[in-house]
N, C-alpha and C positions, 0 to 999 in steps of 0.2 A: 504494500500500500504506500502510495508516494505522496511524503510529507510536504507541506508547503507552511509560508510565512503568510501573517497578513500582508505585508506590502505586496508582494509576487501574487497574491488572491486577487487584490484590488487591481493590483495593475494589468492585470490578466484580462478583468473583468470590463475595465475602462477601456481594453482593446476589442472590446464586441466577445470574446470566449463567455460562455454561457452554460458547458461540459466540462462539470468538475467532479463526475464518479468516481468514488472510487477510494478518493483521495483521504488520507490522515490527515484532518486540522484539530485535533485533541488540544482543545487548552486556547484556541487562539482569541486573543480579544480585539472585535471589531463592534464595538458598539453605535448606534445609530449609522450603520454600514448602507450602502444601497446596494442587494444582491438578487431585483427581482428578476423574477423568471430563468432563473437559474436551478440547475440537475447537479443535488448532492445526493442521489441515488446510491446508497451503499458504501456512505462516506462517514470514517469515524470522526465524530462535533462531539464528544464527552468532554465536558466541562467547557465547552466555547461559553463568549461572553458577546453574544448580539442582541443585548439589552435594547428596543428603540428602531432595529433595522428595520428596512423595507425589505420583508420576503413573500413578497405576492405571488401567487403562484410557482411559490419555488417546491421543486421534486426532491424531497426528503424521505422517500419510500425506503424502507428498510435503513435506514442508516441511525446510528447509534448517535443521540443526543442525553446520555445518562448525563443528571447533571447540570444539563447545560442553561443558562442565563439566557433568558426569552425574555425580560419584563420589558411589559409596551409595544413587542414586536408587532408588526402586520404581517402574520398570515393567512390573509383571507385568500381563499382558493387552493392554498395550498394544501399538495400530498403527502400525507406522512402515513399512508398505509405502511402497515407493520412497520412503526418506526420506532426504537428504543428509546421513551421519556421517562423512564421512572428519574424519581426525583428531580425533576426541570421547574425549573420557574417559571410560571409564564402569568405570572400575576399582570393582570391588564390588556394583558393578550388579543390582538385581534385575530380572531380562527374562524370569522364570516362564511360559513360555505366550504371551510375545510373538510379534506375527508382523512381520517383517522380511523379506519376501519382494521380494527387486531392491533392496533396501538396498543402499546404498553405505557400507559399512567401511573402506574401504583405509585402512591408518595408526591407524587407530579402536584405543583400546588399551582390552582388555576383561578385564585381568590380573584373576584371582578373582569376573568374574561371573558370575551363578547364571541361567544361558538352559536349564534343564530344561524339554522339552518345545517349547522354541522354533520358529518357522518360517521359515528362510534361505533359503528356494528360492529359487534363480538368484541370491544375493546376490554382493556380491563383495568377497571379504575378504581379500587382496593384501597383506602387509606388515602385517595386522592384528595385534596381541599379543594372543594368548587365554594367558596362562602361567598358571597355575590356576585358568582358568576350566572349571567345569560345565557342558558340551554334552549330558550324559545323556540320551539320549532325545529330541533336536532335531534336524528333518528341515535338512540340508545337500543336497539334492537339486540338483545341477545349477549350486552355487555356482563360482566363479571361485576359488579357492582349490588353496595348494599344500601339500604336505603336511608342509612344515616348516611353513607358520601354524600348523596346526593339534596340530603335534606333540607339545604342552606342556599340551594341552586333557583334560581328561577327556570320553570320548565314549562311553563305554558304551552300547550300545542305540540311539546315531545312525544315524541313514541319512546317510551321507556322500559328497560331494559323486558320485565315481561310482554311485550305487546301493547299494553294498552297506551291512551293517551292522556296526558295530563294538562285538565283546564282548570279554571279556577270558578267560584260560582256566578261573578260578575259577567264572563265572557261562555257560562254554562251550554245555554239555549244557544248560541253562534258556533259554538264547536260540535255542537252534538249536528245540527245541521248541514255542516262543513262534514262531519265524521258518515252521515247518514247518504250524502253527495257523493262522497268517496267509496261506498258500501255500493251505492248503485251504478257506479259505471263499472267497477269489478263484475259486479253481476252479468249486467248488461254487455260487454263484451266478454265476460269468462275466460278471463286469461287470452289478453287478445293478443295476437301470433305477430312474429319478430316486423314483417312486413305492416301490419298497422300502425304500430309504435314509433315506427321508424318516419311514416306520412306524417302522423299526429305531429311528430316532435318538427320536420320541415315545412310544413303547413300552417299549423294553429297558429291565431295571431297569441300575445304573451300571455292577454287578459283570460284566453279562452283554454290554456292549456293544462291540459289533466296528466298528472303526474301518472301515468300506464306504467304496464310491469308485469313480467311474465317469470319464468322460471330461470331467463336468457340475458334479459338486459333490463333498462326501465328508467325513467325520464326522472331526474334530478330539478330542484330549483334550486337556482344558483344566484349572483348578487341579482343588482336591480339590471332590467334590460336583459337577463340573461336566463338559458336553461342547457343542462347538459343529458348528453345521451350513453348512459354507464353500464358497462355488463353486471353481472352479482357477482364478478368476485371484485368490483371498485375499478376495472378499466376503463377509462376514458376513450368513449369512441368519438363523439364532436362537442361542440358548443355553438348555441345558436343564438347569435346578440344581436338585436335593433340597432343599427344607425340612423341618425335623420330617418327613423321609423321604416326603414324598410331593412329587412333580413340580411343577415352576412354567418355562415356556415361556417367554422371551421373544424376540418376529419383530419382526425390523426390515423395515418398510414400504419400497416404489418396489424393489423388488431381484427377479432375476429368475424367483425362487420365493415370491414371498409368499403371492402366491395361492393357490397349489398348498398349503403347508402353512396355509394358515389353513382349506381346505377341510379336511383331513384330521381339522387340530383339532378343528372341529365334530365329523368322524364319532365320534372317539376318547373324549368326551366331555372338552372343556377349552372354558372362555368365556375372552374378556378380559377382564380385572378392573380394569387402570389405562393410559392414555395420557398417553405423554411427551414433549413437542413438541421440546427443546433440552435439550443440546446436540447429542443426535442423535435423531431420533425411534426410537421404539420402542412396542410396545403388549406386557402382561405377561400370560397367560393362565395358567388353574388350574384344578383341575377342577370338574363342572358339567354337565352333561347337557341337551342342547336336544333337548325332547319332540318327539317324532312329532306331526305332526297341527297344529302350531304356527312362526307363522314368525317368528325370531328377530331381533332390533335390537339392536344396541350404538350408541348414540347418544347427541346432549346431550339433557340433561333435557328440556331446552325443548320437543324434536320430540317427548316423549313428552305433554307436555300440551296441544300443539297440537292431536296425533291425538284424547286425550282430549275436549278442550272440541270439535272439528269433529263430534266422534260423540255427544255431550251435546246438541248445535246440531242435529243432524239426526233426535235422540229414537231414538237406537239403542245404548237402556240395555243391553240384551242383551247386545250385540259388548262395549260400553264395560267391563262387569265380569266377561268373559272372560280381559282383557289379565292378563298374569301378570308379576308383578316379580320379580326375583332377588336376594335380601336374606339376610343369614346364611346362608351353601350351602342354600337352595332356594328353590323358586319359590312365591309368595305371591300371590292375586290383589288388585287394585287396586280400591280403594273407593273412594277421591277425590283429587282434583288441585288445586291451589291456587298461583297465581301471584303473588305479590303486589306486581308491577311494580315501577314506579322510586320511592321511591330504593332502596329495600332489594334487590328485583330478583329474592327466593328462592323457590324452589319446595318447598313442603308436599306431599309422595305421605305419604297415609292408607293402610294394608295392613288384613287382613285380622285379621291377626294382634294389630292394634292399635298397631302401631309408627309414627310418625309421624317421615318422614325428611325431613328439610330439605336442599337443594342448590342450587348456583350454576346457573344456565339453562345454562352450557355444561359441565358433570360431567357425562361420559360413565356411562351405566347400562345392565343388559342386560335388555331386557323381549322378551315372548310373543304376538304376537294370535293368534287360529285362521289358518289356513290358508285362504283363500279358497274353494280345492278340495277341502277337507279337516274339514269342520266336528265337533270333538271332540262327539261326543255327553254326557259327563258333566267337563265340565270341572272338576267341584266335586272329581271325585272325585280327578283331576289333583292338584290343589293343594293334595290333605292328604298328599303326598310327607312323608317328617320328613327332617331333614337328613341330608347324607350322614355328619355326624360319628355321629350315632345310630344309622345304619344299619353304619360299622364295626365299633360296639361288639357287632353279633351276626354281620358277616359277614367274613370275613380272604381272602383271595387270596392266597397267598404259595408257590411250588417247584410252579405246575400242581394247586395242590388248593383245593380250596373248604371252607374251616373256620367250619362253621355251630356257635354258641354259644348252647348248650340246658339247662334245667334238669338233664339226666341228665349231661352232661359236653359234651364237642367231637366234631362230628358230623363227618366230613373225605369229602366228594366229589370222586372221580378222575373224568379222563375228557380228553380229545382235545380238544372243543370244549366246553366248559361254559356254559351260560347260565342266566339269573336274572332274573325279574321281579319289580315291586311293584306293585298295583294293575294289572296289565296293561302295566304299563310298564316296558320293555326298562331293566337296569341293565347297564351297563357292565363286563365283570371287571375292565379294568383300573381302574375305579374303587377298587376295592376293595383294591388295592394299598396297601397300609401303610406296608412300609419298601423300602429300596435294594438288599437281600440276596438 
């Protein structure tokens, strides 16, 4: 295990490195440190002093913090499945949405920290001090816990360690209602199968969405704006957060749903838009629409000008100014490619449009050919698409109606199944989704 100093951490850290497995920092003191989103996955921190840091979504899965100095930290989001805390400090603590699921607490004093929404399944918390700490809403399911630990805790709305849930008689008649809500969609879909959970969680606007869950996986609330989609044993499959109210995905890659939700993505209409190698991979999608009749690449540049110059090389102008690029939300077709090797290295794509986009050979991009089996008849007509921002300004989605904006006033379309095209091409309703309400 390879030792390191605070300075060498920090400076590490200030160069963009974000992969610190592994590693021995036994003892080190970095108080009010900034380490967010950083992978101390199976790193010995026994007795570290990060009293005060920012570790927001920092990966502490398995790694050993016997000991260690927390007070005031922020870990909200972050992992500490099976993480060694007995006797840690974490008086004050922010653990907002952490998951801690087979954590070791015992002795761990968490007097006044803020674990809303937290996840302790099967944790064990033994002699642990919660004395005004915020459990509101934090799943205790199945932890090792007695009920004096807990007794001094605020738990409002927890699922505690036997199952049930604790309210208090003020907010009695609101939870039992909330609890009897919950009772009926379980019914009502009876264990609904990996493929609904997976719509639900890309679909539902935030206000509407039901925490599902099967024997496989099952929807998380997470901070504000956000919710995640986790297997049962606490792997992280995506997170699904509102910008300017409309939807942004991001799926972490090798997990045992990627696939399945990166398929769906497609149907739903969302592309990738960014890939992020360290300190954990992940790939970010937004919406986007991959046309009918065309087969879609997210790839590095490079592979797009390689296809280009092979289909230049073989005088199949035709195919070659078919390919469609996806550049300011829509799809543009491709008029030239330009590589201009070593030492510079960058690649020039020409559009249609007139935009001339410069990129690294390995900048992931999303392009279009035709379909082998499928050859679009009027491609031209394709890729006078206008953006989808242009097309919100006359069409809205919002409570099952369809609100078309017309010189006479707001035209509002009911119906069960609504659907909408442009130029013959299918648009998406929930494209047209606006805000989170």
């Amino acid at each position: 295990m390879k030792q390191s100093h605070s300075g060498d951490l920090l400076s590490q850290y200030s160069q963009g490195q974000r992969n610190f497995r592994g590693m021995s920092l036994q003892g080190l003191e970095l108080p009010l440190a900034s380490l967010s989103h950083s992978d101390f996955a199976n790193c010995n921190l026994s007795g570290v002093n990060w009293s005060g840091a920012d570790l927001i979504k920092v990966n502490f899965s398995k790694a050993n913090l016997r000991n260690a100095k927390l007070i005031g930290a922020d870990l909200s989001g972050a992992n500490l499945v099976d993480a060694d805390l007995r006797g840690a400090m974490l008086s004050g603590a922010i653990l907002v949405g952490a998951y801690l699921s087979r954590a070791n607490l015992e002795q761990a004093v968490l007097s006044g920290a803020v674990l809303n929404g937290a996840v302790l399944r099967d944790s064990r918390l033994r002699d642990a001090n919660f004395v005004g700490a915020d459990l509101s809403g934090a799943d205790l399911s199945g932890a090792d816990a007695r009920e004096s630990d807990l007794a001094e805790a605020q738990l409002e709305g927890a699922v505690l360690p036997d199952g049930s849930v604790r309210y208090t008689p003020d907010n009695q008649g609101e939870l039992a209602e909330d609890l009897s809500a919950q009772n009926t969609v379980v019914e009502t879909h009876n264990a609904p199968d990996n493929e609904t959970i997976i719509r639900h969680f890309l679909q539902a606007p935030l206000a509407e969405m039901d925490l599902l869950g099967n024997e496989y996986l099952h929807i998380d609330s997470g901070a504000i704006d956000a919710c995640h989609l986790v297997s049962q044993t606490e792997e992280l499959i995506a997170t699904r957060t509102w910008v300017a109210g409309l939807p942004t995905v991001t799926l972490y890659p090798n997990t045992s749903m990627t696939t399945s939700v990166d398929q769906l993505l497609g149907e739903l209409g969302f592309l990738p838009e960014r890939e992020v190698l360290e300190p954990m991979a992940w790939v970010e999608y937004r919406r986007g629409s991959r046309l009918p009749g065309h087969e879609h690449t997210f790839g590095e540049a490079r592979r797009l000008w390689k296809s280009w110059w092979m289909g230049q090389q073989a005088g199949d102008r035709q195919d070659c100014s078919a390919i469609l690029v996806w550049r300011d939300e829509q799809w543009v077709p491709l008029v030239d490619i330009n590589f201009a090797g070593f030492p510079d290295g960058l690649i020039t794509i020409t559009l249609s449009n007139g935009v001339e986009w410069i990129l690294s050979p390995n900048q992931k991009i999303n392009w279009l050919t035709p379909d082998a089996t499928e050859i679009a008849d009027q491609p031209a007509e394709v890729s006078s698409l206008i953006s989808w921002e242009q097309i919100r300004e006359i069409l809205v989605y919002r409570d099952g109606e369809l609100r078309i904006q017309t010189g006479l006033g707001e035209l509002v379309v009911q119906g069960e199944k609504i659907t909408c095209s442009l130029n013959s091409v299918p648009l998406p309703v929930t494209e047209l989704i606006t805000d989170k309400s």
